[in-house]
C-alpha positions in Angstrom: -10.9 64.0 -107.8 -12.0 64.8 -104.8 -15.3 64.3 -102.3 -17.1 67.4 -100.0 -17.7 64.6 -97.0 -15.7 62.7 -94.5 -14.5 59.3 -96.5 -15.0 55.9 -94.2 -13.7 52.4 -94.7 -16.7 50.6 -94.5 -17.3 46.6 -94.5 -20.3 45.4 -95.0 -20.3 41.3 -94.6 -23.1 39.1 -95.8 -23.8 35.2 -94.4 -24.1 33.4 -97.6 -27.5 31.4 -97.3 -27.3 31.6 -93.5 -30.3 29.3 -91.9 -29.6 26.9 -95.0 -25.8 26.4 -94.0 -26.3 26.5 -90.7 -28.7 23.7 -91.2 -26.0 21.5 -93.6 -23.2 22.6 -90.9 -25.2 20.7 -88.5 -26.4 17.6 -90.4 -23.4 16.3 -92.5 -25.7 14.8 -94.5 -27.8 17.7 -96.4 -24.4 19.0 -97.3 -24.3 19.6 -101.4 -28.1 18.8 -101.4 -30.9 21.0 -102.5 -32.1 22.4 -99.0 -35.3 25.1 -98.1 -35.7 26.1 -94.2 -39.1 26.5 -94.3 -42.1 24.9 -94.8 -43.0 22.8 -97.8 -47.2 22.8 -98.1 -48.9 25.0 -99.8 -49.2 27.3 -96.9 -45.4 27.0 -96.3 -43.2 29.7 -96.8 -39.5 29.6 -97.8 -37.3 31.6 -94.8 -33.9 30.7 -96.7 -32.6 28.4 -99.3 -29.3 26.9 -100.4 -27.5 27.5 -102.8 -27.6 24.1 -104.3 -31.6 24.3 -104.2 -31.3 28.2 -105.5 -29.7 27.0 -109.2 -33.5 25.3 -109.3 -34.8 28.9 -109.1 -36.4 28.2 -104.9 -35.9 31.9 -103.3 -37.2 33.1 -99.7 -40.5 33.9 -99.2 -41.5 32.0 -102.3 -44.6 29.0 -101.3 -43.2 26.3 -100.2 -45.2 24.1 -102.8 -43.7 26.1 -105.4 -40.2 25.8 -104.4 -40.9 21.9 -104.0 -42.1 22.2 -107.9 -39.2 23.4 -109.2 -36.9 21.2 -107.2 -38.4 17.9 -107.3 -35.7 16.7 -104.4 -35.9 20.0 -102.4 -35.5 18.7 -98.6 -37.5 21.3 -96.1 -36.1 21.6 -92.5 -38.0 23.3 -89.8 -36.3 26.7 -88.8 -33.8 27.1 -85.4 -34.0 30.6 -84.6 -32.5 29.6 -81.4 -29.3 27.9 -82.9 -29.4 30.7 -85.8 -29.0 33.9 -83.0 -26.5 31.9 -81.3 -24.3 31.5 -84.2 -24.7 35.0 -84.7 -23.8 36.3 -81.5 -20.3 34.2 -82.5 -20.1 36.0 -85.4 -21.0 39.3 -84.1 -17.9 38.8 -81.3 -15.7 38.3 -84.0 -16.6 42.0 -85.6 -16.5 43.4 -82.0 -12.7 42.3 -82.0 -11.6 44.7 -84.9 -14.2 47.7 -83.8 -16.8 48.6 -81.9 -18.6 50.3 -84.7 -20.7 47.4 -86.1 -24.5 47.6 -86.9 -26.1 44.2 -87.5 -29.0 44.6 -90.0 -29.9 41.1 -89.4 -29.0 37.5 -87.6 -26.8 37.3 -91.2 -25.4 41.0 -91.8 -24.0 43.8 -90.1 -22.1 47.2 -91.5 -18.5 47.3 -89.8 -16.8 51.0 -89.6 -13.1 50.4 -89.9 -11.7 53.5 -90.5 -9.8 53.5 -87.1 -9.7 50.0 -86.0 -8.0 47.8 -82.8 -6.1 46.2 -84.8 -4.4 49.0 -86.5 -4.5 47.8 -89.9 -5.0 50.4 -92.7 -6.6 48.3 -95.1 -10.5 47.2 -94.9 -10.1 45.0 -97.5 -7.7 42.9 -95.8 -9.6 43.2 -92.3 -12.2 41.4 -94.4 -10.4 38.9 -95.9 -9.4 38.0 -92.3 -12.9 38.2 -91.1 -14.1 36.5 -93.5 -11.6 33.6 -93.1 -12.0 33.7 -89.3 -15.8 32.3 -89.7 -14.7 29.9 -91.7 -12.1 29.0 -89.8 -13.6 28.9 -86.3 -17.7 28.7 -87.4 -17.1 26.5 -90.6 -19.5 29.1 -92.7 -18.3 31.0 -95.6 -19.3 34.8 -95.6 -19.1 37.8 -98.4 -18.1 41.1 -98.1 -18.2 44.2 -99.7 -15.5 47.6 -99.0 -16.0 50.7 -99.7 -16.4 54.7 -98.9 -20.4 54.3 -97.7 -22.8 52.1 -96.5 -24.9 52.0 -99.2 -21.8 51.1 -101.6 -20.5 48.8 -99.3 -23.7 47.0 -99.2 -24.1 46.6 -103.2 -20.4 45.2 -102.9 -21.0 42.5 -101.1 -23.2 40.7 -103.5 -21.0 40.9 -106.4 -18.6 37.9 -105.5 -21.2 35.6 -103.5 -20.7 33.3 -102.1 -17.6 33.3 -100.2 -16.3 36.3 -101.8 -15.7 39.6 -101.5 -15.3 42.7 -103.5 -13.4 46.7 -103.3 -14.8 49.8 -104.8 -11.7 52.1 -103.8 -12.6 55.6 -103.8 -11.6 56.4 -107.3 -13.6 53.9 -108.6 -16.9 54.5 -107.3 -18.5 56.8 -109.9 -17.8 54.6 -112.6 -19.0 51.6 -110.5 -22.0 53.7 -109.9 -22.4 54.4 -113.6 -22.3 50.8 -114.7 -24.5 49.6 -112.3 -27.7 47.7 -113.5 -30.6 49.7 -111.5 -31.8 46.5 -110.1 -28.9 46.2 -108.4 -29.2 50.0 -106.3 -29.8 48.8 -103.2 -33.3 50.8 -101.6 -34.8 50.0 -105.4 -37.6 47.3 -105.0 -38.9 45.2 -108.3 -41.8 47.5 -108.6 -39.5 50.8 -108.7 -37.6 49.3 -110.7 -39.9 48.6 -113.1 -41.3 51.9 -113.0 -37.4 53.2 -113.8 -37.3 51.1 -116.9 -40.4 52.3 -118.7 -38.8 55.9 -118.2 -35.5 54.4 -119.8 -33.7 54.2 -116.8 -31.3 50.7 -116.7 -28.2 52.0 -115.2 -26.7 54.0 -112.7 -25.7 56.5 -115.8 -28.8 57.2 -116.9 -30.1 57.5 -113.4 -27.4 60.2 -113.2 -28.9 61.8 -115.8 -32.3 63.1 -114.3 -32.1 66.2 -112.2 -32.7 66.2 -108.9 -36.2 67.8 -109.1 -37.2 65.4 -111.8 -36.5 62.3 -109.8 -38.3 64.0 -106.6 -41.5 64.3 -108.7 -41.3 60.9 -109.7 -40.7 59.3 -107.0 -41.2 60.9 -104.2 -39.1 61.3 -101.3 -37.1 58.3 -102.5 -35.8 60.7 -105.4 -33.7 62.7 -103.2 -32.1 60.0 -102.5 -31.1 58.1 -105.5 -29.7 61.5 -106.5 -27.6 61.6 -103.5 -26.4 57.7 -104.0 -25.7 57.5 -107.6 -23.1 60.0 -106.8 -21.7 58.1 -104.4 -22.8 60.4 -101.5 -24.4 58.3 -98.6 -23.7 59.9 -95.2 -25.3 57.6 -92.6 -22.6 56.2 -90.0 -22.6 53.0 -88.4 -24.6 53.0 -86.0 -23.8 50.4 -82.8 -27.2 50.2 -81.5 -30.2 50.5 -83.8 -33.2 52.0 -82.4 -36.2 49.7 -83.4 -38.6 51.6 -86.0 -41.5 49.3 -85.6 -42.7 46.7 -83.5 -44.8 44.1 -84.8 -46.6 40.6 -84.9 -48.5 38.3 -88.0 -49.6 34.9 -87.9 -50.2 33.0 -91.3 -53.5 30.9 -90.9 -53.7 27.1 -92.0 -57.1 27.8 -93.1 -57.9 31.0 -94.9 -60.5 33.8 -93.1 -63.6 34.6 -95.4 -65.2 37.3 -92.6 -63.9 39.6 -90.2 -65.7 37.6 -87.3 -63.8 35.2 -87.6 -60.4 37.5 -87.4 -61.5 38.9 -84.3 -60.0 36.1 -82.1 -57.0 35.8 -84.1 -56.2 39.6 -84.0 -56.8 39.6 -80.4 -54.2 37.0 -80.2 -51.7 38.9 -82.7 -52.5 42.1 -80.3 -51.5 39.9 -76.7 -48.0 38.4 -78.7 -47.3 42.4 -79.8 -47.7 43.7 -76.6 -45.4 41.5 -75.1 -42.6 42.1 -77.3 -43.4 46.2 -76.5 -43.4 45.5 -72.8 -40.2 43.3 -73.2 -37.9 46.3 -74.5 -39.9 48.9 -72.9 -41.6 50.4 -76.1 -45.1 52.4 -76.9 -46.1 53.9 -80.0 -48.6 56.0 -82.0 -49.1 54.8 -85.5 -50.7 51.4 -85.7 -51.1 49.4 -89.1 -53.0 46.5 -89.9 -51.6 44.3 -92.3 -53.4 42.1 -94.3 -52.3 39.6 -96.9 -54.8 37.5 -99.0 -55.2 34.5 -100.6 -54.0 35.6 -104.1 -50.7 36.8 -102.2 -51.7 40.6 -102.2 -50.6 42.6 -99.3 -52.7 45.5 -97.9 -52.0 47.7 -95.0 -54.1 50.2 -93.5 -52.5 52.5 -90.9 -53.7 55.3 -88.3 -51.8 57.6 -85.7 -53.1 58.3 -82.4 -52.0 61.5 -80.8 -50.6 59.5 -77.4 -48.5 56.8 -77.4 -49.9 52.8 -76.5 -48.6 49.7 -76.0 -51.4 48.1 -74.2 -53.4 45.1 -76.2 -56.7 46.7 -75.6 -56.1 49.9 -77.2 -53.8 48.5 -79.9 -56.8 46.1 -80.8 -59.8 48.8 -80.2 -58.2 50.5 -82.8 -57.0 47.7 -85.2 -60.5 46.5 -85.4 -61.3 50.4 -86.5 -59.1 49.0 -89.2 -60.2 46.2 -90.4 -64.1 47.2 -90.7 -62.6 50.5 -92.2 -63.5 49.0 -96.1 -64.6 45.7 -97.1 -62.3 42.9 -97.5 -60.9 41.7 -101.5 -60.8 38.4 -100.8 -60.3 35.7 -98.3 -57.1 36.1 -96.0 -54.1 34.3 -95.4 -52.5 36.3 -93.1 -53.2 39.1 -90.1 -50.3 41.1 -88.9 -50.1 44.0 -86.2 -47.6 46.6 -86.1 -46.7 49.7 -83.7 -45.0 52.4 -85.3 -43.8 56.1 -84.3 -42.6 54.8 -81.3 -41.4 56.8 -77.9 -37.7 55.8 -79.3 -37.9 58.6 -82.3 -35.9 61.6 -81.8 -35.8 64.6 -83.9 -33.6 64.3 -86.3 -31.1 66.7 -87.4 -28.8 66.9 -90.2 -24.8 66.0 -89.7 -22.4 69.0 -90.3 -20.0 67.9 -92.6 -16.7 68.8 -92.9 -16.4 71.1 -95.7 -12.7 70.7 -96.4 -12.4 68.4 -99.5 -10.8 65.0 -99.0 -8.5 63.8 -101.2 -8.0 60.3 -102.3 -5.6 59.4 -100.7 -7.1 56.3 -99.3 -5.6 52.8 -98.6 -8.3 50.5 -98.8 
């Protein structure tokens, strides 16, 4: 067997319950005990939970007072975003000293590219293990990994052994791996697309196989091209070293909810002053500015519109967020206001990679 694209060792390695163990690294004594970073009323929200308080069913982004209903003894600690970007600038040096191809995704995941490496070892899999036991060894956190061919495979690997594990999908293996997969489990498939998949009979990467390209763009869109394209195992994004931001944005969640849009005005206005901060900070305008609104029942809304010149000052941003919001009359009362600037003067045009078209064998020690 044989593939039509370049094959790359990639690594992609996952923090297991990062702000929670950073949190029982810290204080001996919420080690083994049920632990939520996050708030605990019933405006609280859950950033990250341990593992001990996950086998109670607490997740993040779940309520706070629902978490603390299902685990009776769940302790809440207040978030150190400080202390969490440090450790992961630790972390992040120890990547940078096998290649310079890593992409963080996040404070707790990057994507490595160690096809050609400084440490001239062949084998990803054991440049993981050694990562892996290298911020253990020198951050006392356990991490997970997962090897393959792609990004996108890589990624799925890495929660198949967690925590502190890690997992291979060599090259001759991915199409069955593909095949079995449960199509929960794809990564870029949400619970609502899922969902969607199963009343069309689709569970596994098999039977997602099965539907033809032009069938699965109806159906879903643009994202059908793509779960075509994955489910054979072809995924052709590189790592890239530094990620260009997409979107800029700002929210605040409100103690008390918001029952008129007078009384939003203020907050927005504050929302709009913190966003165009963080745009002025790293030098960034946009076009397409959403509003997002969240209500009281948990439903999300967003309602968007692109300018034809790029803005990152709080006046404009706002004159046109209020647009927004008066735009069609509210469900409910609100929870939660958030600002975001999209389309931003970052964007390049994107073009398609020429692959190699010589057929690579596998011939591949991972």
């Amino acid at each position: 067997m044989s593939y039509d694209f370049p094959l790359r060792k990639i690594i992609h390695v996952d923090m297991d319950a990062f702000y929670a163990s950073v949190e029982q690294l810290d204080r001996p004594e919420l080690r083994g005990k049920p632990v939520a970073v996050g708030g605990g009323s019933k405006r609280g929200v859950v950033s990250a939970a341990s593992y001990e308080a996950r086998k109670y069913g607490v997740r993040s982004a779940m309520s706070g007072y629902i978490a603390k209903q299902n685990c009776p003894d769940l302790i809440f600690v207040k978030p150190r975003f400080d202390r969490y970007r440090e450790i992961s600038l630790q972390i992040r040096a120890i990547f940078f000293e096998y290649t310079d191809l890593v992409e963080p995704l996040s404070l707790d995941e990057a994507y490595l590219d160690v096809t050609t490496n400084k440490k001239g070892n062949p084998s990803a899999t054991l440049i993981a293990k050694e990562i892996r036991q290298r911020i253990f060894d020198e951050l006392g956190l356990t991490a997970s990994a997962g090897i393959s061919i792609n990004k996108f495979i890589a990624k799925v690997a890495s929660d198949y052994n967690k925590p502190n594990g890690q997992k291979t999908v060599n090259p001759e293996e991915v199409i069955q791996f593909l095949e079995d997969l449960e199509i929960r489990k794809f990564y870029g498939v949400g619970k609502v697309t899922a969902e969607k998949m199963y009343k069309l009979g689709i569970f596994t990467g098999k039977e997602l196989k099965e539907r033809s390209l032009e069938y699965l763009q109806d159906t879903f869109g643009k994202s059908g091209s793509y779960y075509y394209q994955v489910v054979r195992g072809i995924h052709t994004s590189e790592v890239k070293p530094h990620r260009i931001p997409k979107s800029v944005g700002a929210e605040r969640t409100f103690s008390e909810n918001l029952s008129s849009e007078v009384f939003m005005l203020e907050k927005l206005e504050q929302i709009a002053v913190e966003l165009e901060r963080r745009l002025k900070k790293n030098r960034l305008a946009g076009k397409t500015i959403t509003l997002k609104i969240k209500y009281s029942d948990f439903r999300l809304q967003t309602r968007s519109k692109t300018l034809p010149y790029f803005v990152s000052d709080k006046n404009l941003i706002l004159d046109t967020t209020k647009e927004l919001l008066y735009q069609e009359n509210l469900q409910n009362s609100v929870r939660l206001l958030g600002i975001s600037l999209a389309n931003l003067n970052t964007e390049k045009k994107k073009t398609e990679p020429k692959e190699d078209s010589v057929s690579i064998q596998l011939k591949f020690d991972f």
